[in-house]
N, C-alpha and C positions, 0 to 999 in steps of 0.2 A: 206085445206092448202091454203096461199097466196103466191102467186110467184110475184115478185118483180123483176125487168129486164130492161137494159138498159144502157143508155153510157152517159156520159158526155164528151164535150171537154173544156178542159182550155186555156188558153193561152199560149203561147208560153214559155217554161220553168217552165210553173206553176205547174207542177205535183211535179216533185223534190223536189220545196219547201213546198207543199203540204202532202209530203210520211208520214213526222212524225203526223201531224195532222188527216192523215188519218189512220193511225196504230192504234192509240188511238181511234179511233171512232168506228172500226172492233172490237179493242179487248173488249173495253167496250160494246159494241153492242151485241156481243156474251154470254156474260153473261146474257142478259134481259130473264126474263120470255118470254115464247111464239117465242121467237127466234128460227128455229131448222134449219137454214145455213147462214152467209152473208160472204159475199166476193166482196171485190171489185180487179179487175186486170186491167194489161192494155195492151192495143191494139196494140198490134205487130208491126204493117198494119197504125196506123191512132197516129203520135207522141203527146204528149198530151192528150191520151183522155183515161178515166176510162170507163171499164165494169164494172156495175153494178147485181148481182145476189142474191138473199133475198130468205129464204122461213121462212115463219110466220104460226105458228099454228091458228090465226084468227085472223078479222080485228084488232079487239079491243086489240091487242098485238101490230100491226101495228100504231093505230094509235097512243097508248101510248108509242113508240119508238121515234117517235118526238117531244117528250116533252120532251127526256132526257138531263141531261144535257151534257153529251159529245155529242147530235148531236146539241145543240144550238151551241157549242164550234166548232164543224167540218161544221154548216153552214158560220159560221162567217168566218174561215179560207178559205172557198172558196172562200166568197165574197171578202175577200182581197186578192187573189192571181187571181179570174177572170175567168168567166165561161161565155163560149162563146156563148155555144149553150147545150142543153140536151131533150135527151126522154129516162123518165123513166116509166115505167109504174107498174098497181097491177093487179091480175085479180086471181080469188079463180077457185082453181082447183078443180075436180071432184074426180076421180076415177085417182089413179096415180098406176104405176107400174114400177118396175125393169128391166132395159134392159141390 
């Protein structure tokens, strides 16, 4: 499994106008093959800024996720609303379990 993780910060009110474009990008997201979580939330603690959360059945699900066209559509929407700063990262898990 691939785990996908991390925060973005926008600019100063850009989440808001961001919400619908990013709804559409979750939901459509959620449907892809090889998809089995994604969720973006936000930061309680830090105004502006999205957690990021993914887990992907293998790279090659992942990387065919950014080809799609709702994330062409939900990169564009960010660059016009303004991304300040971000770390996201991927890293393949081993042996995972239930806690």
């Amino acid at each position: 499994m691939i785990i996908v993780s991390g925060h973005a910060k926008l600019k100063p009110g850009a989440l808001a106008r961001a919400r619908g474009a990013m709804l559409t990008a979750i939901e459509a997201t959620r449907r892809e093959e090889g998809c089995l979580f994604y969720s973006y939330g936000e930061d309680v603690t830090a105004p502006d800024t999205i957690i990021i959360l993914e887990y992907w059945k293998d790279w090659a699900s992942l990387e065919r996720h950014f080809t799609e066209p709702h994330m062409v559509e939900w990169v564009k929407a960010l660059g016009e609303v303004g991304v300040v700063s971000r770390d996201i990262r991927a890293a393949e898990a081993g042996v995972t379990r239930t806690l």
